[in-house]
N, C-alpha and C positions, 0 to 999 in steps of 0.2 A: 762042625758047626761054626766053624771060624769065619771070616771075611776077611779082604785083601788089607783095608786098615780099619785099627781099633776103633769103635765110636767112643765117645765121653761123655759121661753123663753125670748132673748133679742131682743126690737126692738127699731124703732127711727122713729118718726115721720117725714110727709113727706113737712116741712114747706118748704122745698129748694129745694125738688127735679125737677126734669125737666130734657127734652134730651139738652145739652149745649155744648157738644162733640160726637164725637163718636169714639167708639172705640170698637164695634160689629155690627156683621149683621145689629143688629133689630133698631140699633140707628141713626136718622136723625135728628139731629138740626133744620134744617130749616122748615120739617112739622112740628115738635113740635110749633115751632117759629109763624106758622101761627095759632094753636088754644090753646096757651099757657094759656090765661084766664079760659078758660072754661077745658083744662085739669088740670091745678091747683086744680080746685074745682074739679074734677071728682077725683084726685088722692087723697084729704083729706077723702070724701066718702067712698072709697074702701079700704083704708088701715084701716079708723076706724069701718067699715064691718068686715073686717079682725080680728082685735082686739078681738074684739066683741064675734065672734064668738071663735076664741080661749077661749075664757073666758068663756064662755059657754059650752064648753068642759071639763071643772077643772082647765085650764094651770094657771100660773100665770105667767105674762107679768113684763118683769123691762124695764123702756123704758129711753134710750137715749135722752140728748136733743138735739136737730140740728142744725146744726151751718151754716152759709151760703161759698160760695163756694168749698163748699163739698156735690154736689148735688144727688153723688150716694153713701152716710153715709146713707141711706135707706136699703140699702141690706147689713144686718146684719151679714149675713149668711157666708158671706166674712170675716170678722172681724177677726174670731179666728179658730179653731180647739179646742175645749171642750172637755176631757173626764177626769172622776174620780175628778170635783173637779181642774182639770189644765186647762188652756187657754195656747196654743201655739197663739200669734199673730201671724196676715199675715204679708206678703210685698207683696203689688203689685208690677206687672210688668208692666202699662204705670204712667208714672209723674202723670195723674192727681188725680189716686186714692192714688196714696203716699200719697196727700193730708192727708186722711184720718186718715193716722195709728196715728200720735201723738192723733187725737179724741177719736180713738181706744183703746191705749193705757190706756186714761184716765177712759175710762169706764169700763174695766176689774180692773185697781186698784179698783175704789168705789165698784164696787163684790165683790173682795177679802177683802174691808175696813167693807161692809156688810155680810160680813160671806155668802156671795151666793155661792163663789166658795175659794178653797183653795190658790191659788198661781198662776203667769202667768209666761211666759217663752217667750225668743225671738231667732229667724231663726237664723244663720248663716247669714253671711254680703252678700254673693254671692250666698245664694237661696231663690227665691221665689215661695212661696204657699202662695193662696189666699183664706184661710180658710176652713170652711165646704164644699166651694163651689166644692171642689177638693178635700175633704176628707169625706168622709161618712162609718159611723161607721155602723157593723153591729153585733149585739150583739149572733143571730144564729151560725156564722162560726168567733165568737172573733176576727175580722179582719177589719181592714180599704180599702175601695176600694180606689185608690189614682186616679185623676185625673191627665194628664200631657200631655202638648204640646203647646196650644195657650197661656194658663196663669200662668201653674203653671211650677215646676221643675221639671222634673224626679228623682232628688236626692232626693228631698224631702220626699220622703220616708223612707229613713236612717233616718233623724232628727226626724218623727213622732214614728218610733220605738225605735227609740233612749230615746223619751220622756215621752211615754206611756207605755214603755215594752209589745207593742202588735204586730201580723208579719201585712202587708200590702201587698195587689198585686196590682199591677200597670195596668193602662189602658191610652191608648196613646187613646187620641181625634183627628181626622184626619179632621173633617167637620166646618168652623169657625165658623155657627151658633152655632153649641152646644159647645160653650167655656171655659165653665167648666162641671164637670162631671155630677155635679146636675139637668142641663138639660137632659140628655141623659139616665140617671140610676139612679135607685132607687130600696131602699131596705122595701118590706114589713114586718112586724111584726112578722109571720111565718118563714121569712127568703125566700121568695118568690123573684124574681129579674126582676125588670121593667125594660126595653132597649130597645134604640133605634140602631137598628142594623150600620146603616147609617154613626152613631157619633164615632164609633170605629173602630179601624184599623185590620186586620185580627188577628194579632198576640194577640189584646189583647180579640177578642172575642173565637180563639183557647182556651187563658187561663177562660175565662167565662164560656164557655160550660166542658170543664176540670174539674171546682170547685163547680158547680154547675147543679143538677139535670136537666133532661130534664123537667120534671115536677113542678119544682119550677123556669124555665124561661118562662115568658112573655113577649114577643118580639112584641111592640107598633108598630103601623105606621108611615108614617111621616109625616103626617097630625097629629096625637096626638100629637108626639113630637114638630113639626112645632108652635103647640099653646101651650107650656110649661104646659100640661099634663103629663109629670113627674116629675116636678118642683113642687110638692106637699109636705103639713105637714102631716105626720101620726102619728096620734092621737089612740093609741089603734089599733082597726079593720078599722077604719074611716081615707080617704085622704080626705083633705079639699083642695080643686084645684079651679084655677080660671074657668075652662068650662071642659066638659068631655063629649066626643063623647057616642054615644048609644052602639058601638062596646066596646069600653073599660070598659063601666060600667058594660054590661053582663058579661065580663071576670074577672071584677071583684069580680062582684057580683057571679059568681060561684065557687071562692076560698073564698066565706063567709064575702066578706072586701064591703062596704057602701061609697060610695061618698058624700062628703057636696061640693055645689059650691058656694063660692065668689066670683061674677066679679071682675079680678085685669086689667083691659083692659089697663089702662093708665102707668101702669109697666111692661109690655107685650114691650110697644114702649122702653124700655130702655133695654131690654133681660132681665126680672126676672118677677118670679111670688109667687108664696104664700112662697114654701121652699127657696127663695132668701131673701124675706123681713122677714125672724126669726134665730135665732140664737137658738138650743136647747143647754140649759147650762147643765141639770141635769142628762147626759146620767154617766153609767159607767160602768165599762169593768167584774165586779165580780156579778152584780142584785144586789146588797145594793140598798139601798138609798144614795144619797146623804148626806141628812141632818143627818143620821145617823154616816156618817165618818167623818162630819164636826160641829155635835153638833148642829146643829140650824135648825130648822122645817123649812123645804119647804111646807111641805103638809100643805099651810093654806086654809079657804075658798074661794070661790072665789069671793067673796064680798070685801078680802082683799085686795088691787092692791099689786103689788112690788112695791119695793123704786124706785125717780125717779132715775137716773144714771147721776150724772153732767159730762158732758163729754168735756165742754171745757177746751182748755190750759190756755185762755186768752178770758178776758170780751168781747164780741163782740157788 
């Protein structure tokens, strides 16, 4: 199950997580509240599934440690914008995940203190992107797809160009379940484009079909997207997803690409699913390696863990 080079990913265990707010569709406190014990333990299970199976693929994992009252420090994938070696940190846009970013902030130093990643960077005071979750790289057409509407910025575009030297095209999200882009679209390995038609606005699916083949879109239903079936890690040819319908995996399966599933049922209730709970750090915008711009082996076994990532401010 190996591939030619290791991916990287950053995650954070899910000692805190829980629904304790809401601030999407998928999020209800008070069901949470009625089976809070038994999802506790349902949510350790499937993240360390998760893991697991990453690992098993060649990734090597640097994992977070978790801090309490920062119940959605879970979904990594928010954290940063990663490419070549640079972290742009997020800002969130409600109070409670601001929480976060000082966590955030900390665990991108110890990368760059372990030679994981080269150096990080921060937003502008008055805009906010919420990481991967609204930026997704695509290595086929050298471009960031930029998510924008419920969480992120529309400027934020400028900054990510600004800071990558690479172009972006923007896509306005219209639908509040799909809240960030990473629900609604996804990019396969050929350069193939997962969507959900529903989750965008005319103007940004005009410029969708514009930039990309009729043949290299795949336009999901909203039952797929509805169960965060585009919310997957791509692993080489292989999505690793929490469930996959029979329709999508034939579709898949006849552009050559293999589904693995991990139940993430209990991160489902918080709106996230496999590509919410990772962070890939070791993408970059020329095909290098990483570790080759930066001197220090990624490609280790996978017997090897990552370092852990201290990520508090303050003793907790």
């Amino acid at each position: 199950m190996a591939v030619a080079h290791s991916p990287r990913f950053l995650m954070c265990p899910p000692r805190h997580y829980a629904v304790t707010y809401s601030i999407n569709p998928w999020m209800d406190p008070e069901k949470w509240s009625k089976r809070s014990h038994s999802l506790t333990q349902v949510t350790e299970v499937e993240w360390r599934s998760l893991k697991c199976l990453l690992e098993q693929f060649g990734a090597v994992v640097d994992l977070m440690i978790p801090a309490p009252g920062v119940p959605d420090l879970v979904f990594t994938a928010n954290s940063a914008v990663v490419l070549d070696g640079k972290a742009l940190l997020a800002r969130f846009r409600y109070p409670e995940r601001r929480l976060e970013e000082p966590h955030f902030a900390a665990a991108f130093d110890a990368l760059v203190e372990h030679n994981v990643l080269k150096c990080r960077a921060s937003l502008p005071a008055d805009i906010v992107l919420e990481g991967a979750g609204d930026c997704i790289w695509d290595p086929k057409r050298e471009l960031c797809w930029m998510g924008f509407g419920p969480r992120s910025s529309e400027q934020a575009a400028m900054v990510v160009e600004e800071t990558f030297g690479i172009p972006t095209l923007s896509m306005e999200l219209v639908d509040a379940r799909f809240y960030h882009l990473d629900t609604a679209f996804s990019v396969l390995a050929d350069g193939e484009i997962m969507y959900f038609k529903g989750a965008l606005s005319s103007r940004s699916l005009r410029l969708l079909y514009d930039r990309v083949n009729f043949r290299d879109r795949i336009e999901v239903s909203e039952e797929d997207a509805s169960n965060m079936r585009l919310n997957g890690i791509k692993i080489g040819r292989t999505l690793i997803l929490s469930s996959c319908s029979s329709q999508l995996q034939r579709q898949l399966a006849d552009r050559g690409y293999s589904v693995s599933v991990t139940p993430l049922s209990s991160f489902l209730l918080g709106g996230g699913s496999a590509y919410c709970l990772t962070l890939r750090t070791d993408l970059t915008s020329n095909g290098r390696s990483l570790a080759a711009d930066i001197g220090h082996t990624l490609d280790r076994q996978v017997d090897a863990p990552g370092p852990v990532v201290h990520a508090h401010v303050a003793a907790h």
